[in-house]
PDB file of N, CA, C and O in Angstrom:
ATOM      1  N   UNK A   1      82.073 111.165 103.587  1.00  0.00           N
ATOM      2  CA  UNK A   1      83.264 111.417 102.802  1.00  0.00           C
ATOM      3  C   UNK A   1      84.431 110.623 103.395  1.00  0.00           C
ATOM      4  O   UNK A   1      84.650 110.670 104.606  1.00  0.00           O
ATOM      5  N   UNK A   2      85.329 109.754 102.400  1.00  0.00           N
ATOM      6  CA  UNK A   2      86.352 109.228 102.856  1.00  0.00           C
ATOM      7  C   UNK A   2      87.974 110.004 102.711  1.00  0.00           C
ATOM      8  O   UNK A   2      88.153 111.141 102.274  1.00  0.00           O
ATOM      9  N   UNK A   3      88.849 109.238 103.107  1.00  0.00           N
ATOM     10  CA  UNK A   3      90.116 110.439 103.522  1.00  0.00           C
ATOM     11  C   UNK A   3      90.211 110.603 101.566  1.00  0.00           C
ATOM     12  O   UNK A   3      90.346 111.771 101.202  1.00  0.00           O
ATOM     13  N   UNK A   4      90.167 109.864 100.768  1.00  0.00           N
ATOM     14  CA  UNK A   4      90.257 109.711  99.778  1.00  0.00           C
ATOM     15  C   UNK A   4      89.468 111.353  99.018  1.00  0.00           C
ATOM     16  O   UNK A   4      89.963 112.408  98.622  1.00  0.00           O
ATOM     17  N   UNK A   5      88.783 111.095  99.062  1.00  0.00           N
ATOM     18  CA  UNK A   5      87.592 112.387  98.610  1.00  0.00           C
ATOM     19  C   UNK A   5      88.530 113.851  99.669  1.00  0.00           C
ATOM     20  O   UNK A   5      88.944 114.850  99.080  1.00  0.00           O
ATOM     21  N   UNK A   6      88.660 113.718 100.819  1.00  0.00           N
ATOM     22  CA  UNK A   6      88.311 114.483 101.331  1.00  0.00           C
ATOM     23  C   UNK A   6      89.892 115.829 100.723  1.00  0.00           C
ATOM     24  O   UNK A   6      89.941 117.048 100.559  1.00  0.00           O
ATOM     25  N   UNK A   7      91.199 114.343 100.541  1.00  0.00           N
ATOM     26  CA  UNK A   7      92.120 114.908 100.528  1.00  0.00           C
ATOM     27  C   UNK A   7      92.233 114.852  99.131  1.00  0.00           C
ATOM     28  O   UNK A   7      93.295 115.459  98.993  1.00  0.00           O
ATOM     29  N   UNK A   8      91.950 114.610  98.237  1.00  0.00           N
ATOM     30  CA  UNK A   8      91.904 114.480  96.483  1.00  0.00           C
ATOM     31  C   UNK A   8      91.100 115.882  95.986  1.00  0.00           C
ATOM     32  O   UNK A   8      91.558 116.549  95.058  1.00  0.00           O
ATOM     33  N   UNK A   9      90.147 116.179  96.526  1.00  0.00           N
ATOM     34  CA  UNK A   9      89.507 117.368  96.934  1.00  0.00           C
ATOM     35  C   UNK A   9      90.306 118.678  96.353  1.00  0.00           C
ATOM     36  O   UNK A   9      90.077 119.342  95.342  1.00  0.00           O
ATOM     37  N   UNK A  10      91.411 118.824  97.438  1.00  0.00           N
ATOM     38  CA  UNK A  10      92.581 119.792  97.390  1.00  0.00           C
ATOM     39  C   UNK A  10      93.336 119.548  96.489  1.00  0.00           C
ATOM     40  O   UNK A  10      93.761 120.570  95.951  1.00  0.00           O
ATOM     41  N   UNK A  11      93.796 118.383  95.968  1.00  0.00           N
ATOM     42  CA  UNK A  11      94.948 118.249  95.405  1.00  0.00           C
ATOM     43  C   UNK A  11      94.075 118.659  93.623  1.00  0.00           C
ATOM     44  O   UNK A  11      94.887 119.070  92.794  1.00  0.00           O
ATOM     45  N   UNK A  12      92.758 118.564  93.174  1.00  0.00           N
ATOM     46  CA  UNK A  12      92.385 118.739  92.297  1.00  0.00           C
ATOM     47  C   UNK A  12      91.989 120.400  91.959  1.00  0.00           C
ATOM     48  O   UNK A  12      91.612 120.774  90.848  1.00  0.00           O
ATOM     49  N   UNK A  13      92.139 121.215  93.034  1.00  0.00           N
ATOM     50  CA  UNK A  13      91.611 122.431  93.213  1.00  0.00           C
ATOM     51  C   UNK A  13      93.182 123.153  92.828  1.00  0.00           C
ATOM     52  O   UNK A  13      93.386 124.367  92.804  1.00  0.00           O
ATOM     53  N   UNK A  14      94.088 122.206  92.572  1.00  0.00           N
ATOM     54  CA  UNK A  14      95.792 122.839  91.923  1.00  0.00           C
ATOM     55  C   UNK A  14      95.524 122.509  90.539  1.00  0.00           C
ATOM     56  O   UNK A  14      96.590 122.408  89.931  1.00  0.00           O
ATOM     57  N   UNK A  15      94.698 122.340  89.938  1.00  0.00           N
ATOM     58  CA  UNK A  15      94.863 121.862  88.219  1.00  0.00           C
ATOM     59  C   UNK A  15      94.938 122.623  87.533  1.00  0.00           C
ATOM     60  O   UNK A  15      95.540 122.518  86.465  1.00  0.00           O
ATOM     61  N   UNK A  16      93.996 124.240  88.168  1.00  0.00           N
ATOM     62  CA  UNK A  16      93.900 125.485  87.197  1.00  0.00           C
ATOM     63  C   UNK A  16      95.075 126.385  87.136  1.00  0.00           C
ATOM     64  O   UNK A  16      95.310 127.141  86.193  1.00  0.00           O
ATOM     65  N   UNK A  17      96.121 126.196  88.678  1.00  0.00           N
ATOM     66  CA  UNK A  17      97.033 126.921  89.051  1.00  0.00           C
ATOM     67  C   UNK A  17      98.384 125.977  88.892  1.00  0.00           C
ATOM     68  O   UNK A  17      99.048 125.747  89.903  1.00  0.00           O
ATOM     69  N   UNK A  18      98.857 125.335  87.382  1.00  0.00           N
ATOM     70  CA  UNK A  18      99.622 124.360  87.324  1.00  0.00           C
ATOM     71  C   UNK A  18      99.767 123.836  88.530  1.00  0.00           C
ATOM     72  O   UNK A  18     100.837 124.037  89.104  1.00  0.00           O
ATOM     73  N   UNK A  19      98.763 123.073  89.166  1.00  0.00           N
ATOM     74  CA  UNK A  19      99.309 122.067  90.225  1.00  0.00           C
ATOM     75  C   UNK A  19     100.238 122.506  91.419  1.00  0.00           C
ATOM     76  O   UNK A  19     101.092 121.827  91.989  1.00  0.00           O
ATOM     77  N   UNK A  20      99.816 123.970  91.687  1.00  0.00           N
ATOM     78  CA  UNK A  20     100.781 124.896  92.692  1.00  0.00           C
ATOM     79  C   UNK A  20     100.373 124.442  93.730  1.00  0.00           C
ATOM     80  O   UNK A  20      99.145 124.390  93.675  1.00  0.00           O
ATOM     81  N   UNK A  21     100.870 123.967  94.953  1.00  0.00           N
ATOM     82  CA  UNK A  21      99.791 123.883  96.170  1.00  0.00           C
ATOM     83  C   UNK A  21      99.734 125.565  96.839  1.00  0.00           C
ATOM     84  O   UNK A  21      98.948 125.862  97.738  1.00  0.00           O
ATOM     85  N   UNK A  22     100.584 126.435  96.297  1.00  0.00           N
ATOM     86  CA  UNK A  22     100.261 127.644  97.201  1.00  0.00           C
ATOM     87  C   UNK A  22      99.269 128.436  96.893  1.00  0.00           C
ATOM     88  O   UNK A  22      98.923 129.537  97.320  1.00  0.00           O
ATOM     89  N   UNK A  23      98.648 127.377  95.693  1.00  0.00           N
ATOM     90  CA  UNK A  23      97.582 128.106  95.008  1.00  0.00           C
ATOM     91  C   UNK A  23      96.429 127.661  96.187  1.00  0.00           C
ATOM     92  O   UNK A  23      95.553 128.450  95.832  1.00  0.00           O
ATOM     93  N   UNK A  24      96.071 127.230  96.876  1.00  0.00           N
ATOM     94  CA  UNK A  24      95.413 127.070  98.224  1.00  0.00           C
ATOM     95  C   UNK A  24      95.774 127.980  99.105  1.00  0.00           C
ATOM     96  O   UNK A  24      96.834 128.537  99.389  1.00  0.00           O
ATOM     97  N   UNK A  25      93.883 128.051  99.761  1.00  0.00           N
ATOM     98  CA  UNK A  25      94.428 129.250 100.816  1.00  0.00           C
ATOM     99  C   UNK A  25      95.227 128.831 102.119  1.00  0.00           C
ATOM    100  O   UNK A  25      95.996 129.588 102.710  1.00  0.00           O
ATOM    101  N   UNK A  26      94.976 127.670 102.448  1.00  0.00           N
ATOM    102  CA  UNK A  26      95.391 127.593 104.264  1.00  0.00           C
ATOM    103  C   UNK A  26      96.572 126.351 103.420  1.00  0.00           C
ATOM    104  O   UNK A  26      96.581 125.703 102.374  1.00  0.00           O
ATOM    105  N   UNK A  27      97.739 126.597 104.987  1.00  0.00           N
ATOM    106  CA  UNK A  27      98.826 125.499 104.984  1.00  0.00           C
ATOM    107  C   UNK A  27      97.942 123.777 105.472  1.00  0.00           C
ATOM    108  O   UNK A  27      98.554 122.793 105.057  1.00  0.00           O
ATOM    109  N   UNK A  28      97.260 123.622 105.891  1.00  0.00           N
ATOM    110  CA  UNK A  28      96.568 122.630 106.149  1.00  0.00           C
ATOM    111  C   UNK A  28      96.040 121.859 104.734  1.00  0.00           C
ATOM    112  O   UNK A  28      96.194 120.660 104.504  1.00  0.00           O
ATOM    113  N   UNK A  29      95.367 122.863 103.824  1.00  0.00           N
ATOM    114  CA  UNK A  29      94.760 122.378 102.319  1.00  0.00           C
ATOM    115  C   UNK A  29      95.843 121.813 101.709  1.00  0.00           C
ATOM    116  O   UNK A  29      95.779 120.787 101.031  1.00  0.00           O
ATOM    117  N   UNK A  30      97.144 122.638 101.988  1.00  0.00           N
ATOM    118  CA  UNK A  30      98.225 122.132 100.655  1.00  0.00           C
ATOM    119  C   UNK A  30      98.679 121.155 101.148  1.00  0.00           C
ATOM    120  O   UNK A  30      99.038 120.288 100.352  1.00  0.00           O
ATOM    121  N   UNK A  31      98.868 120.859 102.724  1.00  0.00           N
ATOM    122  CA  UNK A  31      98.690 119.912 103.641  1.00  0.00           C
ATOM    123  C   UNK A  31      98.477 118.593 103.057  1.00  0.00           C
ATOM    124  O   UNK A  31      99.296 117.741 102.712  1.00  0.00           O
ATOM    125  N   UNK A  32      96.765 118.611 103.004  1.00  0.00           N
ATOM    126  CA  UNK A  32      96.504 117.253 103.159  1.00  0.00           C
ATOM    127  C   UNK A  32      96.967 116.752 101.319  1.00  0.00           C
ATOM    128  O   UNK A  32      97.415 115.626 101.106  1.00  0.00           O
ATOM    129  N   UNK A  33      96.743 117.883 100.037  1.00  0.00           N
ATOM    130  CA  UNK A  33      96.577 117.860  98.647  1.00  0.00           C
ATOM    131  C   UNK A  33      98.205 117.103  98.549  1.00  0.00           C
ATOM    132  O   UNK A  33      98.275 116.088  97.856  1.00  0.00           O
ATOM    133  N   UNK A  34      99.445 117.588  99.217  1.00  0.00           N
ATOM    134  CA  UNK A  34     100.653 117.206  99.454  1.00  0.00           C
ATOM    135  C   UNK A  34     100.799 115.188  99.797  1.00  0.00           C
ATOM    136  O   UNK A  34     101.541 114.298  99.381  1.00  0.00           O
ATOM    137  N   UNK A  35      99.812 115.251 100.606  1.00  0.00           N
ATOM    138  CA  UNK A  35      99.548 114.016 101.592  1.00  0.00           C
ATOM    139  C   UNK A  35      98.740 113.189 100.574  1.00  0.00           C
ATOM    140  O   UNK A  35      98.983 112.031 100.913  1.00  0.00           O
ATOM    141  N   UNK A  36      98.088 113.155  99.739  1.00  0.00           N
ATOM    142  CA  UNK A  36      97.182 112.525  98.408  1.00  0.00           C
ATOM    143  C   UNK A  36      98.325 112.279  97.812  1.00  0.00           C
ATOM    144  O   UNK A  36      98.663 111.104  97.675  1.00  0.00           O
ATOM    145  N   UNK A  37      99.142 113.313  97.343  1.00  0.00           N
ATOM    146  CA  UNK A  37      99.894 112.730  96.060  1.00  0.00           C
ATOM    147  C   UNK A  37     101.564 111.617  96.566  1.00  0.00           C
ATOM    148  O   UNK A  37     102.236 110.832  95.897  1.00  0.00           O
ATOM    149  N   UNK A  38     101.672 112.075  97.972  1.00  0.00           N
ATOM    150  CA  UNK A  38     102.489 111.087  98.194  1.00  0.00           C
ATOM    151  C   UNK A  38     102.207 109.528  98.278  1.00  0.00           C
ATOM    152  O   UNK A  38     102.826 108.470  98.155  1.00  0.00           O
ATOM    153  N   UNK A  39     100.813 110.020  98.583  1.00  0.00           N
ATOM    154  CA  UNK A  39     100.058 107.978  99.202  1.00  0.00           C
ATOM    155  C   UNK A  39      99.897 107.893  97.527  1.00  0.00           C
ATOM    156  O   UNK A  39     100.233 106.837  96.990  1.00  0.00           O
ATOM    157  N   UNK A  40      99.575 108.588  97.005  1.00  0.00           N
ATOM    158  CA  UNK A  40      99.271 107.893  95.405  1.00  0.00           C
ATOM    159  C   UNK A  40     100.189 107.358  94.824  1.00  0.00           C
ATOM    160  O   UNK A  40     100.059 106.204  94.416  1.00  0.00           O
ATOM    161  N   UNK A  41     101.497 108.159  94.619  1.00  0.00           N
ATOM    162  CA  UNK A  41     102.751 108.211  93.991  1.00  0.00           C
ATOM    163  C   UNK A  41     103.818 106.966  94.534  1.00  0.00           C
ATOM    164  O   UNK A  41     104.435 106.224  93.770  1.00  0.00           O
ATOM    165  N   UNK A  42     103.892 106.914  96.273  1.00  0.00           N
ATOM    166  CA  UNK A  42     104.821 105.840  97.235  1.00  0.00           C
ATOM    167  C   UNK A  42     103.694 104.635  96.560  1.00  0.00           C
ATOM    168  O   UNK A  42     104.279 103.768  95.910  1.00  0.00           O
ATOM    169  N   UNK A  43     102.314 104.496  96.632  1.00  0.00           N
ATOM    170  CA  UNK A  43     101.753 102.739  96.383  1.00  0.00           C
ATOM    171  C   UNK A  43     101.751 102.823  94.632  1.00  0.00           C
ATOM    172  O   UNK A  43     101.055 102.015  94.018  1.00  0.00           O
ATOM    173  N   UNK A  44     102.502 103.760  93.952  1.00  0.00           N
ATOM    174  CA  UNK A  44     102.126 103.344  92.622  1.00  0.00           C
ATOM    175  C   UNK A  44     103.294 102.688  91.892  1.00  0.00           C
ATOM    176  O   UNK A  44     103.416 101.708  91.157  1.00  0.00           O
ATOM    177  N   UNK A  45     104.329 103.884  92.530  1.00  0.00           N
ATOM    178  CA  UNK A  45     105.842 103.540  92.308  1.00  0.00           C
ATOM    179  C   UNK A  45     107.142 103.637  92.653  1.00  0.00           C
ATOM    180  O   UNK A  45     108.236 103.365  92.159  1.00  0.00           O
ATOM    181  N   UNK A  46     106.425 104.404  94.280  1.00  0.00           N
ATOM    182  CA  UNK A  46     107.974 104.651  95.306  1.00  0.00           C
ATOM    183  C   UNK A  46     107.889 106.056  95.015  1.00  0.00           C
ATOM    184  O   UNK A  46     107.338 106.740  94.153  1.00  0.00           O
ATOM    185  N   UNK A  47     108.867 106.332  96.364  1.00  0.00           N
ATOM    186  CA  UNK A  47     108.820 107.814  96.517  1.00  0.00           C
ATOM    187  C   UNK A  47     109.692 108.556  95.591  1.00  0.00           C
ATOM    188  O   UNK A  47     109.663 109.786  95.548  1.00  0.00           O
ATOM    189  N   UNK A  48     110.584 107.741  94.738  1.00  0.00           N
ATOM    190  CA  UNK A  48     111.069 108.468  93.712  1.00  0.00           C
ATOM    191  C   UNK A  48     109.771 109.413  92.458  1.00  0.00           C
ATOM    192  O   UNK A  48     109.899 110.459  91.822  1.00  0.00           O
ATOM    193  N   UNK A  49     108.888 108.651  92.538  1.00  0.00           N
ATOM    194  CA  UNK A  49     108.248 108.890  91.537  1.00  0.00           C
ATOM    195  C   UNK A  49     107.520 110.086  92.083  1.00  0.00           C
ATOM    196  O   UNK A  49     107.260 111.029  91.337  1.00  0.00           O
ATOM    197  N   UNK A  50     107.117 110.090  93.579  1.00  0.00           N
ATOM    198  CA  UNK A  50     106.563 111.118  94.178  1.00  0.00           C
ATOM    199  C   UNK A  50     107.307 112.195  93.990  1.00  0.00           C
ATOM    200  O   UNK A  50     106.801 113.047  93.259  1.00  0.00           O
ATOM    201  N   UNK A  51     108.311 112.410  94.409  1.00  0.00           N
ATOM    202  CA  UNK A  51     109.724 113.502  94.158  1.00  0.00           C
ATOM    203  C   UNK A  51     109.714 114.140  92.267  1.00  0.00           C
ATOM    204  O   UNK A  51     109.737 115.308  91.879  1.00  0.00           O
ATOM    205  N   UNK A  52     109.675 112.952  91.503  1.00  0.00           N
ATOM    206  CA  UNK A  52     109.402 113.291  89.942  1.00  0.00           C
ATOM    207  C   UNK A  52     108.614 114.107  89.862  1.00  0.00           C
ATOM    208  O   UNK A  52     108.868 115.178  89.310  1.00  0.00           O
ATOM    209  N   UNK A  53     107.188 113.769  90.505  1.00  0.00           N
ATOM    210  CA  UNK A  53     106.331 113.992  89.738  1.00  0.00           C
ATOM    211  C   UNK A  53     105.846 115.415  90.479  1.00  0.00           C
ATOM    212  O   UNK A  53     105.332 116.350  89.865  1.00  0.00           O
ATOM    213  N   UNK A  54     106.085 115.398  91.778  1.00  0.00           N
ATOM    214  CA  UNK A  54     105.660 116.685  92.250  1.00  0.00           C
ATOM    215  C   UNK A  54     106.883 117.785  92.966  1.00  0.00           C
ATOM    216  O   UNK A  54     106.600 118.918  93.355  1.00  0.00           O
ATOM    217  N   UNK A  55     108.019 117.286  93.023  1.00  0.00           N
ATOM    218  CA  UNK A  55     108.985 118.220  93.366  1.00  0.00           C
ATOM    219  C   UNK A  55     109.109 118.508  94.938  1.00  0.00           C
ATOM    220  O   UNK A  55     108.793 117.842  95.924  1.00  0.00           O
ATOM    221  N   UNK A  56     109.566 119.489  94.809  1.00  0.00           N
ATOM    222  CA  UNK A  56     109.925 120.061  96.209  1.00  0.00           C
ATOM    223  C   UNK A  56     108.684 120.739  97.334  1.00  0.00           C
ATOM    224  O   UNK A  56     108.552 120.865  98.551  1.00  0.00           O
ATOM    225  N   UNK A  57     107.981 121.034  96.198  1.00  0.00           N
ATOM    226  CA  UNK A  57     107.284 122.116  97.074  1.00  0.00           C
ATOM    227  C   UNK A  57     106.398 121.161  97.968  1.00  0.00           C
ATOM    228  O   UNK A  57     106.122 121.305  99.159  1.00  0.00           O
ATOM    229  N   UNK A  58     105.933 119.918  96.905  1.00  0.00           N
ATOM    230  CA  UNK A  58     104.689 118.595  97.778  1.00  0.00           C
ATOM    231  C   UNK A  58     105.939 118.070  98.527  1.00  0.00           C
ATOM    232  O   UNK A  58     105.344 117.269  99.248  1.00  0.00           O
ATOM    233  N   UNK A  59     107.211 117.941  98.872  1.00  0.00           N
ATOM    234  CA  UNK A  59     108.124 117.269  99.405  1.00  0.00           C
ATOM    235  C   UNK A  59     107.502 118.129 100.851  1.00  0.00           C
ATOM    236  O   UNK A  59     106.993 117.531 101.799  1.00  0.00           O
ATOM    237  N   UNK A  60     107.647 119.433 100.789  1.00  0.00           N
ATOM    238  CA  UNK A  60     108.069 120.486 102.124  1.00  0.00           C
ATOM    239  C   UNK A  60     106.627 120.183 102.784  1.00  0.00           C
ATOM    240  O   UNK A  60     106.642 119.806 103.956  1.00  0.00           O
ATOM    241  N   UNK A  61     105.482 120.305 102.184  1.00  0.00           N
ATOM    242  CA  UNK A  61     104.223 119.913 102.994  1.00  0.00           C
ATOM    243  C   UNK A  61     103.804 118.755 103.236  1.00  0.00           C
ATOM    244  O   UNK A  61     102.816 118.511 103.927  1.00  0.00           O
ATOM    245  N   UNK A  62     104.446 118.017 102.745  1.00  0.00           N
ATOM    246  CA  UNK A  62     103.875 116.726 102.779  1.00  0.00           C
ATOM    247  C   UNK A  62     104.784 116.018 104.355  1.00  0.00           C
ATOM    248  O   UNK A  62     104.364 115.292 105.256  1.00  0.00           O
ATOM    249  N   UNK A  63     106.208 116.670 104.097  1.00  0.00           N
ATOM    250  CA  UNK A  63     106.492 116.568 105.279  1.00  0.00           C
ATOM    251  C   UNK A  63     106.168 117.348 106.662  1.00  0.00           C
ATOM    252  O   UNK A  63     106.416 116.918 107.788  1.00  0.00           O
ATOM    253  N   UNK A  64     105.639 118.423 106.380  1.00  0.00           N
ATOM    254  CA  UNK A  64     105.195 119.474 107.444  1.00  0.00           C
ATOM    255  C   UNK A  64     104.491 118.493 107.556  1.00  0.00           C
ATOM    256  O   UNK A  64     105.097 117.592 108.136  1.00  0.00           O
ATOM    257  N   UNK A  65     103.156 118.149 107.183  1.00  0.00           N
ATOM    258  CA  UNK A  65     102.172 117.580 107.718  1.00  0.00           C
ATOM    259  C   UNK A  65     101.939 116.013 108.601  1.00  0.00           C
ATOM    260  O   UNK A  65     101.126 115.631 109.443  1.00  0.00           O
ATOM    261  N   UNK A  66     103.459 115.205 107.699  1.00  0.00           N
ATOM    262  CA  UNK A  66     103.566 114.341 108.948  1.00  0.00           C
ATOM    263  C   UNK A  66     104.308 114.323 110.539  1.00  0.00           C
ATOM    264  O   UNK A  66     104.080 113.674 111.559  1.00  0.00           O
ATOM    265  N   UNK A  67     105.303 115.383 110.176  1.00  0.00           N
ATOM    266  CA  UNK A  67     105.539 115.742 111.317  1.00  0.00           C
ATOM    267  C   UNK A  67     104.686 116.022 112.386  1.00  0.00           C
ATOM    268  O   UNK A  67     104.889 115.704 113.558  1.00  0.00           O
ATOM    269  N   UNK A  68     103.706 116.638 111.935  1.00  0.00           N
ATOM    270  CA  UNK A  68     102.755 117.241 113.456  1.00  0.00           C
ATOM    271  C   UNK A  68     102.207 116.235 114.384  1.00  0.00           C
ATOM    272  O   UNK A  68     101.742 115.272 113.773  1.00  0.00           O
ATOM    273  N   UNK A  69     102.127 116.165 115.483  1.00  0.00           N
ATOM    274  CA  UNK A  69     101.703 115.632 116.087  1.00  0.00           C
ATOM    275  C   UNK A  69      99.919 114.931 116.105  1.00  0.00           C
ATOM    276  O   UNK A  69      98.851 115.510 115.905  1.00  0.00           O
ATOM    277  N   UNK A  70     100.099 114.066 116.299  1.00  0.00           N
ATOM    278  CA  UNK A  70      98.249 113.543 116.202  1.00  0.00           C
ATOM    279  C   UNK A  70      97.419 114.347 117.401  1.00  0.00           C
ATOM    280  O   UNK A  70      97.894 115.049 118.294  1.00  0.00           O
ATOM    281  N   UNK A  71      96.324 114.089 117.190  1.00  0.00           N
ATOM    282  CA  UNK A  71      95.375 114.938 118.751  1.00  0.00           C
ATOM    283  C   UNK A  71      94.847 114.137 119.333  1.00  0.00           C
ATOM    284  O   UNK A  71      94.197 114.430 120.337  1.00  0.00           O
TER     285      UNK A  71
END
């Protein structure tokens, strides 16, 4: 499985729950589903479009998740 699959995964498991990420159980899932739609959205058409298209809530995890430190 590539990061592609692994993190598209999550972000498709929001389709039934209008695209909620809290509709996921762990902060890590909405995590990475947050982290898909920014890499999709910044190489398609800039992070404005990311902000359009998914709001605040993929803003707050998407930044939680780069913040953290690597291992």
């Amino acid at each position: 499985m590539d990061w592609f699959e692994v993190t598209s995964k999550y972000h498709e498991q929001t389709f039934s729950h209008n695209c909620r990420l809290t509709s996921l159980s762990e902060d890590w899932q909405r995590e990475l589903a947050a982290i898909w739609r920014l890499e999709a959205d910044v190489n398609n058409g800039a992070y404005l479009q990311f902000l359009s298209n998914w709001g605040r809530e993929s803003y707050i995890y998407a930044s939680q998740a780069l913040k953290k430190p690597s291992t």
